[in-house]
C-alpha beads as a LAMMPS data file, in Angstrom:
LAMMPS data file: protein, C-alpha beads

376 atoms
375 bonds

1 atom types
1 bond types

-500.0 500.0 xlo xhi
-500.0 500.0 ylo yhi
-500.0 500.0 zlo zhi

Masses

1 110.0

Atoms # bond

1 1 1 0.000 0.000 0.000
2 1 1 1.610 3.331 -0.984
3 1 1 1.605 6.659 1.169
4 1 1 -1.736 8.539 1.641
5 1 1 -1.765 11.383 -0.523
6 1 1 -2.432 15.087 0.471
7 1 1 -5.820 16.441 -0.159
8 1 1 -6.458 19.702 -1.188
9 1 1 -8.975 20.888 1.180
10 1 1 -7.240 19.470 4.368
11 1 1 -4.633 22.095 4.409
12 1 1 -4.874 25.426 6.152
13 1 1 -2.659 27.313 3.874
14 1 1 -2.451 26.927 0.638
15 1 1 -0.049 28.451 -2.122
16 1 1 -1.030 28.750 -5.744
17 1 1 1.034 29.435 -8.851
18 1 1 -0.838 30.750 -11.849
19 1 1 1.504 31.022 -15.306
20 1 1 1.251 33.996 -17.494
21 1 1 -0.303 31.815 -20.375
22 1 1 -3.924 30.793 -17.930
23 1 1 -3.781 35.047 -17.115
24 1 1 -3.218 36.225 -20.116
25 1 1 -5.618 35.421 -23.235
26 1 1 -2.631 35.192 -25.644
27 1 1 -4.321 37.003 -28.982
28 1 1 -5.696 39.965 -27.573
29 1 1 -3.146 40.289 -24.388
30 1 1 -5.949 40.771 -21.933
31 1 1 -7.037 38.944 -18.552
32 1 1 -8.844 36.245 -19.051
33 1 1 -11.705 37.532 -17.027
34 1 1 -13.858 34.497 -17.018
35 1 1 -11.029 32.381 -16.344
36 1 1 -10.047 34.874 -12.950
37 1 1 -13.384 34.866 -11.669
38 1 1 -13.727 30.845 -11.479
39 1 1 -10.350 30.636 -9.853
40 1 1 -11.507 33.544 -7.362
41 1 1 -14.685 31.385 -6.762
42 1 1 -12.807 28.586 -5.738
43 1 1 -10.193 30.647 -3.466
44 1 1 -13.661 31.701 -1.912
45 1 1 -14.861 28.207 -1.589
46 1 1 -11.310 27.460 0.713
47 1 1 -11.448 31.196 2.348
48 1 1 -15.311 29.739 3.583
49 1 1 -13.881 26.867 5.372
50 1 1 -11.080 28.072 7.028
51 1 1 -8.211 27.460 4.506
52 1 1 -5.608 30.733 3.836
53 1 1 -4.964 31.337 0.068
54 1 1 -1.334 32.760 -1.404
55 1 1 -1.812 33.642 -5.148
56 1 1 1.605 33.641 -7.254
57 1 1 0.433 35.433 -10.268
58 1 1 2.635 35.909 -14.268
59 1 1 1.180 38.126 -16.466
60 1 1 2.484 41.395 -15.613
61 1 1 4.699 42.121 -18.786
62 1 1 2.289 40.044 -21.292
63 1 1 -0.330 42.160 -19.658
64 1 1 1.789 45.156 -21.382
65 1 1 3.527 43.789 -24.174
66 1 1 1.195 44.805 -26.908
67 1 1 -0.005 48.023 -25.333
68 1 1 3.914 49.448 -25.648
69 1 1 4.221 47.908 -28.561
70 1 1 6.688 45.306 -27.505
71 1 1 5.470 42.419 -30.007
72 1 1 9.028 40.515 -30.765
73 1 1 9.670 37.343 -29.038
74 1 1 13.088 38.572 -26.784
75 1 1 13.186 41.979 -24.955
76 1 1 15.448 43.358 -23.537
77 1 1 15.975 43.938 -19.801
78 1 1 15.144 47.770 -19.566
79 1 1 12.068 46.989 -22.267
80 1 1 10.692 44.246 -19.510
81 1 1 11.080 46.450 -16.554
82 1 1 8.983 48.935 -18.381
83 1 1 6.838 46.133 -19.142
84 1 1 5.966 45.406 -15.992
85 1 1 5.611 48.447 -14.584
86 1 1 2.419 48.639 -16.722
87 1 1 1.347 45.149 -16.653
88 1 1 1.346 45.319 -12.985
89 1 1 -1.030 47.324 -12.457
90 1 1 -3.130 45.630 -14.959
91 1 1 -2.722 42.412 -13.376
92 1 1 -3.515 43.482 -9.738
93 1 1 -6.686 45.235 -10.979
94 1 1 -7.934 42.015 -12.964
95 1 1 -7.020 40.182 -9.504
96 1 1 -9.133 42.830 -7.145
97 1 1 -11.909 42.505 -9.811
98 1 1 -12.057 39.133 -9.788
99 1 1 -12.024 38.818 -6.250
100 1 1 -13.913 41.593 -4.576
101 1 1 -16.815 39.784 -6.387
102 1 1 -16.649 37.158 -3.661
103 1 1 -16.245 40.086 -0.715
104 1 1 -12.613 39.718 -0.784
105 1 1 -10.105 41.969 -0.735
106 1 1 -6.361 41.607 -3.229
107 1 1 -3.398 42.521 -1.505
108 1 1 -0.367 42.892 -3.886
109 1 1 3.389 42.314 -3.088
110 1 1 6.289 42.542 -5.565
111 1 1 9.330 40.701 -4.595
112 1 1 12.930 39.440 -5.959
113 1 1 14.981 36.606 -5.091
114 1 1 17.042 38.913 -2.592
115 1 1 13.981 38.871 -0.730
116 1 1 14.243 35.937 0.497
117 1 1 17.615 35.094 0.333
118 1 1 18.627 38.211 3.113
119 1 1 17.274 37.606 6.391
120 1 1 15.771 40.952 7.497
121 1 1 13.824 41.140 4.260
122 1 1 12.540 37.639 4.700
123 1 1 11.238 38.398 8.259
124 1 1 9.658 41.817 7.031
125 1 1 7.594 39.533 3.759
126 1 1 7.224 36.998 6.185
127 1 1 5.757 39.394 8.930
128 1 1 3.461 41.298 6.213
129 1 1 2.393 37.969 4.598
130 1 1 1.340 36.819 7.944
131 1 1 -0.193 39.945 8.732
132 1 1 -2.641 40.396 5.425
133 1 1 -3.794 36.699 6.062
134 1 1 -4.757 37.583 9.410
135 1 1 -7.157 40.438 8.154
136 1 1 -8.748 38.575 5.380
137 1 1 -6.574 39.786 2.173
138 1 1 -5.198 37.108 -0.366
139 1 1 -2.151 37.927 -1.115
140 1 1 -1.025 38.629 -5.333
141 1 1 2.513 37.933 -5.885
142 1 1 4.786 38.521 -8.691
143 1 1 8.531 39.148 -9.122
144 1 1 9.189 42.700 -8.658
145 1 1 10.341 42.766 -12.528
146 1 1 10.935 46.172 -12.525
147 1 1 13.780 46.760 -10.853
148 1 1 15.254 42.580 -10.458
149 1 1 18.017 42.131 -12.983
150 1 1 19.805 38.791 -14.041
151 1 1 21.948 38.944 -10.589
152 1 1 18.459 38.976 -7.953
153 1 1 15.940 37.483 -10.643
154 1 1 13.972 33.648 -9.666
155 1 1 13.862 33.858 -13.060
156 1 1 10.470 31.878 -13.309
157 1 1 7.394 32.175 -10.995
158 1 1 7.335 28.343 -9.887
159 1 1 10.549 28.814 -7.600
160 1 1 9.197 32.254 -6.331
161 1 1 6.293 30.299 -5.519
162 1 1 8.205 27.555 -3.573
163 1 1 9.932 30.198 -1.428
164 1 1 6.815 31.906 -0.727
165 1 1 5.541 28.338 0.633
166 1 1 8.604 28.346 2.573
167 1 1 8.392 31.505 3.948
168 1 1 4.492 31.372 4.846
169 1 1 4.895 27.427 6.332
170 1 1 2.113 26.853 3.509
171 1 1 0.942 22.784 3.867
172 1 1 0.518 22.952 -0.259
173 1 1 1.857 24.201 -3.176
174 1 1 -0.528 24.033 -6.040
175 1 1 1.661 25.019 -9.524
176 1 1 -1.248 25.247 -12.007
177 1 1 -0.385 24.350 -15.164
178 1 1 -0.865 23.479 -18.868
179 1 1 -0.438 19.923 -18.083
180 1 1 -2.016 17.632 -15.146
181 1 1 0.995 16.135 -13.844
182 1 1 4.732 14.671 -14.380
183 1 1 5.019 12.091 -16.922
184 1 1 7.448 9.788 -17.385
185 1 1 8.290 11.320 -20.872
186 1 1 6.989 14.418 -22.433
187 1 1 3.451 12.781 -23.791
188 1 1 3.121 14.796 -26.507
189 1 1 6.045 13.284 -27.669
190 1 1 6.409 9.562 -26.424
191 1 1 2.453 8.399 -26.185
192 1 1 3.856 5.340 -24.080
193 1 1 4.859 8.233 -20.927
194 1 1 3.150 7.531 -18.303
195 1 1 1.174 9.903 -15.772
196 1 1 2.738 9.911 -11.928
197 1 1 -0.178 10.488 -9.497
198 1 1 2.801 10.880 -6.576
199 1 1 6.122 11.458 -6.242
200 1 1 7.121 10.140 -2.991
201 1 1 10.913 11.311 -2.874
202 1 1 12.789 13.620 -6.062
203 1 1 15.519 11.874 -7.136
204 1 1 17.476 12.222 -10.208
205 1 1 15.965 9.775 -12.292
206 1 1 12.601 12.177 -11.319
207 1 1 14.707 15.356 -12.248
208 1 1 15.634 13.570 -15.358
209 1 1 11.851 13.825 -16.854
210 1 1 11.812 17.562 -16.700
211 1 1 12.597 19.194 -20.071
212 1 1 13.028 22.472 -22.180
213 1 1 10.593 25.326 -21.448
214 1 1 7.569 25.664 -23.982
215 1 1 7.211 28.187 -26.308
216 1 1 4.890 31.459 -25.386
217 1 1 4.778 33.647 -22.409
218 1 1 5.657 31.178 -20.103
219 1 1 9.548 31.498 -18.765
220 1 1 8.930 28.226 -16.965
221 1 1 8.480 24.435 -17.880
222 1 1 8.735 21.182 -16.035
223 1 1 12.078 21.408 -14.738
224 1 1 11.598 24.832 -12.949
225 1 1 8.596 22.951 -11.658
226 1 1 10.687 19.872 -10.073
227 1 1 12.922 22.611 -8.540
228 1 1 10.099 24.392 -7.117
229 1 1 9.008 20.718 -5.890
230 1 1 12.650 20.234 -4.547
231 1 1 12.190 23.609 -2.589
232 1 1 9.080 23.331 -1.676
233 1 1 9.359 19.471 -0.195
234 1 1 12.535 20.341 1.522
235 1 1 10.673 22.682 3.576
236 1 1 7.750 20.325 4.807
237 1 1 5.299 21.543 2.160
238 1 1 3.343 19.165 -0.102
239 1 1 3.415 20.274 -3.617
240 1 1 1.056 19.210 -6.935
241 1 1 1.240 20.503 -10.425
242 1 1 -2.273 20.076 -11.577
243 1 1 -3.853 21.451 -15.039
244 1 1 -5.122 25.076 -14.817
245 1 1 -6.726 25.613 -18.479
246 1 1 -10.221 24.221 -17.234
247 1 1 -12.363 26.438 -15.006
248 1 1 -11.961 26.566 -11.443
249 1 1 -9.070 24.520 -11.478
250 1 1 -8.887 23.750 -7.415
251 1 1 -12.067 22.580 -7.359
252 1 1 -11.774 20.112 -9.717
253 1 1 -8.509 18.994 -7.749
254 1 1 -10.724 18.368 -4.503
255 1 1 -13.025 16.497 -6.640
256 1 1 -10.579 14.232 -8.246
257 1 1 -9.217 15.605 -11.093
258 1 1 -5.639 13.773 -12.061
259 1 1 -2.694 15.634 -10.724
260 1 1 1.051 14.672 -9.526
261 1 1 1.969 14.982 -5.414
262 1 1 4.787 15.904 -4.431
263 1 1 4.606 14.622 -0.874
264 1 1 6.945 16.470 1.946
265 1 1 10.079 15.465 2.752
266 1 1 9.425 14.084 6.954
267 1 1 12.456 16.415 8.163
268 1 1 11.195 19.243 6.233
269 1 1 9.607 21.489 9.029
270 1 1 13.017 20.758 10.980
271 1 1 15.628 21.695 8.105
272 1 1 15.092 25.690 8.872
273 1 1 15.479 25.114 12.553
274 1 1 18.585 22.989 11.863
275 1 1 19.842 25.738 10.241
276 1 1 19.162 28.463 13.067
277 1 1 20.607 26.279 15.741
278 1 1 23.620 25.048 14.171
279 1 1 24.916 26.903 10.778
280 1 1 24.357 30.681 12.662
281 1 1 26.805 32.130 15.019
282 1 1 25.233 34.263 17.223
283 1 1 26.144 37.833 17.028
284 1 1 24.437 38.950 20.679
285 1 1 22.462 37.359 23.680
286 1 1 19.417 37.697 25.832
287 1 1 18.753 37.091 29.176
288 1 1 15.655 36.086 30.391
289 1 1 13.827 35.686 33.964
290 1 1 12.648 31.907 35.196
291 1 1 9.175 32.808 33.904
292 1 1 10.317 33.224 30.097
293 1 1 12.455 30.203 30.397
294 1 1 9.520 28.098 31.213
295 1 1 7.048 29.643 28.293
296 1 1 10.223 28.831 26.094
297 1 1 10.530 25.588 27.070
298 1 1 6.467 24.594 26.370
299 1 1 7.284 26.512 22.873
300 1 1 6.441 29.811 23.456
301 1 1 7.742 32.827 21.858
302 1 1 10.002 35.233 23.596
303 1 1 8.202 37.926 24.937
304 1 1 10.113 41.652 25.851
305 1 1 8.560 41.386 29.243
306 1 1 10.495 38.539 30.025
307 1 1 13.887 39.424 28.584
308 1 1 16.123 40.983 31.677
309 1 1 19.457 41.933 29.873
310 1 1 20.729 42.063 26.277
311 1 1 24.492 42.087 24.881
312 1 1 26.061 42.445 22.259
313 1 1 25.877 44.196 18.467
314 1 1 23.196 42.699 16.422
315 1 1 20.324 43.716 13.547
316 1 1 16.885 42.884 12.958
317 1 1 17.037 39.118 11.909
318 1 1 20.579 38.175 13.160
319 1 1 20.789 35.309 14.951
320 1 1 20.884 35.598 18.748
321 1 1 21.221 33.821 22.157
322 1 1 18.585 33.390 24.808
323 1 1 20.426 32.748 28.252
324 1 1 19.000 31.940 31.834
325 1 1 20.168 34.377 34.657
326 1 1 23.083 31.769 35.551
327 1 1 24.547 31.749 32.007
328 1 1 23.064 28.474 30.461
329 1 1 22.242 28.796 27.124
330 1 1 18.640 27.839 26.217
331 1 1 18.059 28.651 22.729
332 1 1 19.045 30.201 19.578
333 1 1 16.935 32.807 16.850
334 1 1 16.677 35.286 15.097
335 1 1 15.941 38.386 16.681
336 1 1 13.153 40.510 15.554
337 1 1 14.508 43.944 16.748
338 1 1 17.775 45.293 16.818
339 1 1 19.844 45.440 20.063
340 1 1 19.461 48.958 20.598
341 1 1 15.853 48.630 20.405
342 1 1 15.539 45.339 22.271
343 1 1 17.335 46.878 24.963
344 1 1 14.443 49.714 25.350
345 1 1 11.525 47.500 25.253
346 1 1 13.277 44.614 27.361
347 1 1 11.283 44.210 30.740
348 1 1 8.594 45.807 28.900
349 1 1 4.494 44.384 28.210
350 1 1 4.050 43.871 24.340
351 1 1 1.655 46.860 24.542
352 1 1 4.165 49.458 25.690
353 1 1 6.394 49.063 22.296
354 1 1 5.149 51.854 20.622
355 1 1 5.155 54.427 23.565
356 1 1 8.197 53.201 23.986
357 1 1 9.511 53.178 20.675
358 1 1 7.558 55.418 18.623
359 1 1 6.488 53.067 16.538
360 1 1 4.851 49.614 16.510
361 1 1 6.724 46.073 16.063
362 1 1 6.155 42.992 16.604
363 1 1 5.266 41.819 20.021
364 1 1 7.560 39.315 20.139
365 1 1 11.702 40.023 20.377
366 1 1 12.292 35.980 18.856
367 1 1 8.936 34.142 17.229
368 1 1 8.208 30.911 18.240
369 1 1 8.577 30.290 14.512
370 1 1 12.664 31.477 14.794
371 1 1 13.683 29.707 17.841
372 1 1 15.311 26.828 18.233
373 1 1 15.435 24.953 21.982
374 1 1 19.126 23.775 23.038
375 1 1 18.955 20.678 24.386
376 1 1 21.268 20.486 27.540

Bonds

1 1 1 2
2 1 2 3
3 1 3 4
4 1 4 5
5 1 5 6
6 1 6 7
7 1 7 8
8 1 8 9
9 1 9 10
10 1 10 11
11 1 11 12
12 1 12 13
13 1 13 14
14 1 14 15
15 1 15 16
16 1 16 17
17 1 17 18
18 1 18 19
19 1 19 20
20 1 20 21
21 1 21 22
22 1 22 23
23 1 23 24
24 1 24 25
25 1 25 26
26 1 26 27
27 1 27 28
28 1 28 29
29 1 29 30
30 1 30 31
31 1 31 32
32 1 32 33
33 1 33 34
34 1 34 35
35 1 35 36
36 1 36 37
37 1 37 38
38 1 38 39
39 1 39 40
40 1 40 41
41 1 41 42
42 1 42 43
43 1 43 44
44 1 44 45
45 1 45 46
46 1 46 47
47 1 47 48
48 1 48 49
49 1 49 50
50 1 50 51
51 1 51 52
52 1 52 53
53 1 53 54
54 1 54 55
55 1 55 56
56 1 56 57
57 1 57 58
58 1 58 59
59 1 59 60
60 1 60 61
61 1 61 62
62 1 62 63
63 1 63 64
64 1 64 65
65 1 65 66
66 1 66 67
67 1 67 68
68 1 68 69
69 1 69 70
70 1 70 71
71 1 71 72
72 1 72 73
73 1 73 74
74 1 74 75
75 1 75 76
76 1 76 77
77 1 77 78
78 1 78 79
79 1 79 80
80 1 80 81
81 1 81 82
82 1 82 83
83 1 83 84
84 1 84 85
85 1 85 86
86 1 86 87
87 1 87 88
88 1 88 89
89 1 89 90
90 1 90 91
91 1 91 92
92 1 92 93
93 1 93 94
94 1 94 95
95 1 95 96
96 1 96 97
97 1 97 98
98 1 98 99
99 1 99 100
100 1 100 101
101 1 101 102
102 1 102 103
103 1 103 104
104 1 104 105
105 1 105 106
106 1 106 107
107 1 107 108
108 1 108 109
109 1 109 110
110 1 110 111
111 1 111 112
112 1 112 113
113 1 113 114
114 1 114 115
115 1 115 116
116 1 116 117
117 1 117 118
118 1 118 119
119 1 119 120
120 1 120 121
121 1 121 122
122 1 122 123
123 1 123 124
124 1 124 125
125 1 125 126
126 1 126 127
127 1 127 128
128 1 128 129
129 1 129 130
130 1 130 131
131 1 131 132
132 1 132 133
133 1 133 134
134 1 134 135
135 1 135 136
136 1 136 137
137 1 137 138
138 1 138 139
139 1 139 140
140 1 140 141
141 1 141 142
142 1 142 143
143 1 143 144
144 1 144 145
145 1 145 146
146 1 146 147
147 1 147 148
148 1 148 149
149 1 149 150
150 1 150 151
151 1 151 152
152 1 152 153
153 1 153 154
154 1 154 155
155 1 155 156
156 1 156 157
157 1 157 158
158 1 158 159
159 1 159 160
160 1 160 161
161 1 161 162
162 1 162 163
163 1 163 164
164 1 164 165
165 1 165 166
166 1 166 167
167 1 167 168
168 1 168 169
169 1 169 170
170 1 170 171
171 1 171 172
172 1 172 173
173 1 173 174
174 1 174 175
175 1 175 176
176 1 176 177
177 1 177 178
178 1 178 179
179 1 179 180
180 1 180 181
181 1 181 182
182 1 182 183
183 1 183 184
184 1 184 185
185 1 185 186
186 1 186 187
187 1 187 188
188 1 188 189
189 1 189 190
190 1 190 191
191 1 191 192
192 1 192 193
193 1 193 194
194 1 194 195
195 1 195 196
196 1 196 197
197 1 197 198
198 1 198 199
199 1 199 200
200 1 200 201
201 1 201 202
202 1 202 203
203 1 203 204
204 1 204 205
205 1 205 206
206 1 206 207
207 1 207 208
208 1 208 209
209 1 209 210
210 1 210 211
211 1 211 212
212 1 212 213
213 1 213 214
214 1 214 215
215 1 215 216
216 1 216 217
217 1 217 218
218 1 218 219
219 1 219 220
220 1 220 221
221 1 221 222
222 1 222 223
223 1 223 224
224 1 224 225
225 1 225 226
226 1 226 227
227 1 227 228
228 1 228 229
229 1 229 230
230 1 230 231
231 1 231 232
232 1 232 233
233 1 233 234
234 1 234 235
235 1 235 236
236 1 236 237
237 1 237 238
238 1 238 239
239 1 239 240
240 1 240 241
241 1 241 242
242 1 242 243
243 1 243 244
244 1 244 245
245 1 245 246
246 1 246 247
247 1 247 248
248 1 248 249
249 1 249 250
250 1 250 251
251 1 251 252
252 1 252 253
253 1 253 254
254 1 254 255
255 1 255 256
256 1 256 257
257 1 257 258
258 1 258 259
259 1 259 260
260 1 260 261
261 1 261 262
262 1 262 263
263 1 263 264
264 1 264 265
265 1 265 266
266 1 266 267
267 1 267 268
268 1 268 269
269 1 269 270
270 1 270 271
271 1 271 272
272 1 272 273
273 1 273 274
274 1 274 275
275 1 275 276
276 1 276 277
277 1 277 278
278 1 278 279
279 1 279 280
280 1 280 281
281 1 281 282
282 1 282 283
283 1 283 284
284 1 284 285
285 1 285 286
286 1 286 287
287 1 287 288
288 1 288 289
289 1 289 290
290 1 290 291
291 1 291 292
292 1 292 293
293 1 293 294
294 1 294 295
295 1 295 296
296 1 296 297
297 1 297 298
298 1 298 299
299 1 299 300
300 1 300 301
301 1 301 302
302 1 302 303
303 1 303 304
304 1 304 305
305 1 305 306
306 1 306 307
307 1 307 308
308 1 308 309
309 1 309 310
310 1 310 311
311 1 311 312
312 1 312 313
313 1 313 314
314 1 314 315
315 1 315 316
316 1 316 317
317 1 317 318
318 1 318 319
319 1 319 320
320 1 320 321
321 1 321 322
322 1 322 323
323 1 323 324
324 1 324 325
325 1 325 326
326 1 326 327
327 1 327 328
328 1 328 329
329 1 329 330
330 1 330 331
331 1 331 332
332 1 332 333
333 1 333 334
334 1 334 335
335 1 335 336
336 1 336 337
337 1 337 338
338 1 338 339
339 1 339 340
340 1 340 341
341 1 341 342
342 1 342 343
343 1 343 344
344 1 344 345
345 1 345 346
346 1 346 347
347 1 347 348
348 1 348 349
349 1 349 350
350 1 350 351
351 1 351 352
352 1 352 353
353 1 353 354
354 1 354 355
355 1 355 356
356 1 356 357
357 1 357 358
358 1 358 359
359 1 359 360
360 1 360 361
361 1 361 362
362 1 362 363
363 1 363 364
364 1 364 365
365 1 365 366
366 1 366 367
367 1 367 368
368 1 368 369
369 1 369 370
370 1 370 371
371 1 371 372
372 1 372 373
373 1 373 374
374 1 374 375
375 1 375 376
């Protein structure tokens, strides 16, 4: 009997990849409006039960193309930034169309690969993510194309995608595309290649079946979409690439519709933590009182109030260590203020921040989500 696979509508946040090809109605360069709106029914649907949407949207500089004028095949960079500093405004406005019909509001966030590769910026997405999921927003994403060169480009949307997953500890990865699933071959090719339902672990034989990137819009093709997998898996997060052309493509998932799962590698949640405790040298430390010692140790998150001293010469998201009064080291993270400030608010209630302050951060000094216990 093989492993169960993930369902759709069991996970409580879900990530979804949308090319520029199922955006983008190819002869006119316009949204595909009717297309949108059944994809913003179904992000309802999972909004209604309890389940947090992520939309990874292309489309931006197809949105644009024909509008400047930019008709040949290859552009160049400058012509693609300008591109998309059109298209995106298109795109987020098809995207708030679509789904303020449904009473829900688009938030939109532009981002490069230097986003999430340099720690302070990935704690400020992550905290802003976080933070328009708790007030009801589903989040648009693109690659910030306008000013991301070669150097701090992802390049495609499917690995932006993945890193958003990451970043969001989404429980699925949904890369919708114009085919319903790995195959063994590339079927339109080899009519003997078969369809894989799941992919239990990504080996190289697995990488092997990705190929070239198809013609069109679309920057990707399988094998960005086996790297996004590798990403995505790595960090605990189930991932499917499922076909998007039909209308309201994650509905027909739920009911059945053939796809490929990725399932999630078992260490994945753990890898980041592994990472925190052992491949970061702390560049400061706080001390904390017996009280914050015990909320750490049933997995709380470090509070200011319980923080009684604080050393050293560190930045918002540098790696720190958290101390009992006698010394003992009794975690690692990364801290979410830096040590000047930590030092004002330390022995302070959450609420007091901003007096403090003069402006409002988060209420923790180290999430629960950045620390890592130290065994002793």
């Amino acid at each position: 009997m093989g492993p169960a696979l993930p369902l759709l509508r069991d996970a409580k946040r879900v990530v979804v990849k949308i090319g520029s090809a199922l955006v983008v109605e190819e002869k006119t360069a316009a949204p595909r409006a009717a297309w949108l709106a059944s994809v913003a029914a179904d992000v309802a649907a999972m909004r209604a039960r309890g389940t947090e949407v992520v939309l990874v949207s292309s489309g931006a500089i197809a949105l644009a193309r024909r509008a400047l004028g930019l008709t040949r095949k290859k552009l160049r960079l400058e012509e693609k930034q300008a591109a998309a500093a059109v298209g995106q405004i298109r795109l987020a406005g098809a995207w708030q169309e679509a789904l303020s019909a449904h009473g829900l509001s688009a938030a939109q966030l532009l981002l490069t690969l230097e986003d999430s590769e340099d720690r302070r910026r990935y704690l400020n997405a992550r905290a802003t993510l976080g933070t328009l999921l708790e007030l009801g927003c589903v989040p648009v994403i693109n690659e910030n194309d306008t000013v991301a060169t070669a150097e701090i480009r992802f390049g495609d949307n499917d690995r932006l995608a993945a890193r958003v997953a990451e970043m969001t500890g989404a429980d699925a990865l949904v890369l919708l595309s114009d085919i319903d699933g790995l195959y063994t071959a590339d079927p339109r090719k080899d009519p003997a290649a078969r369809h894989l339902p799941v992919v239990e672990r990504i080996s190289d034989e697995i990488m092997a079946m990705g190929g070239e990137p198809p013609p069109g819009y679309s920057s990707g093709g399988m094998r960005t979409k086996l790297i996004a997998a590798r990403i995505a898996t790595g960090a605990g997060c189930a991932m499917a690439i499922a076909l998007g052309k039909r209308d309201n493509p994650l509905r027909a998932m739920e009911e059945g519709a053939p796809c490929t799962w990725f399932l999630p590698a078992p260490e994945g949640r753990t890898a980041r933590k592994r990472w925190i405790a052992g491949s970061l040298a702390p560049l400061g430390s706080l001390t904390v009182d017996e009280g914050a010692a015990r909320a750490l140790s049933r997995g709380s998150s470090l509070l200011p109030a319980g923080v009684r001293g604080v050393e050293g010469q560190f930045h918002r998201g540098d790696p720190v260590s958290v101390r009992d009064a006698t010394g003992r080291e009794l975690a690692r993270g990364l801290s979410a203020y830096d040590a000047e400030d930590a030092g004002r608010i330390a022995g302070h209630r959450s609420e007091e921040i901003e007096a403090i302050l003069g402006w409002r951060g988060r209420d923790e000094i180290v999430h629960r989500d950045d620390l890592v216990l130290i065994s002793p």
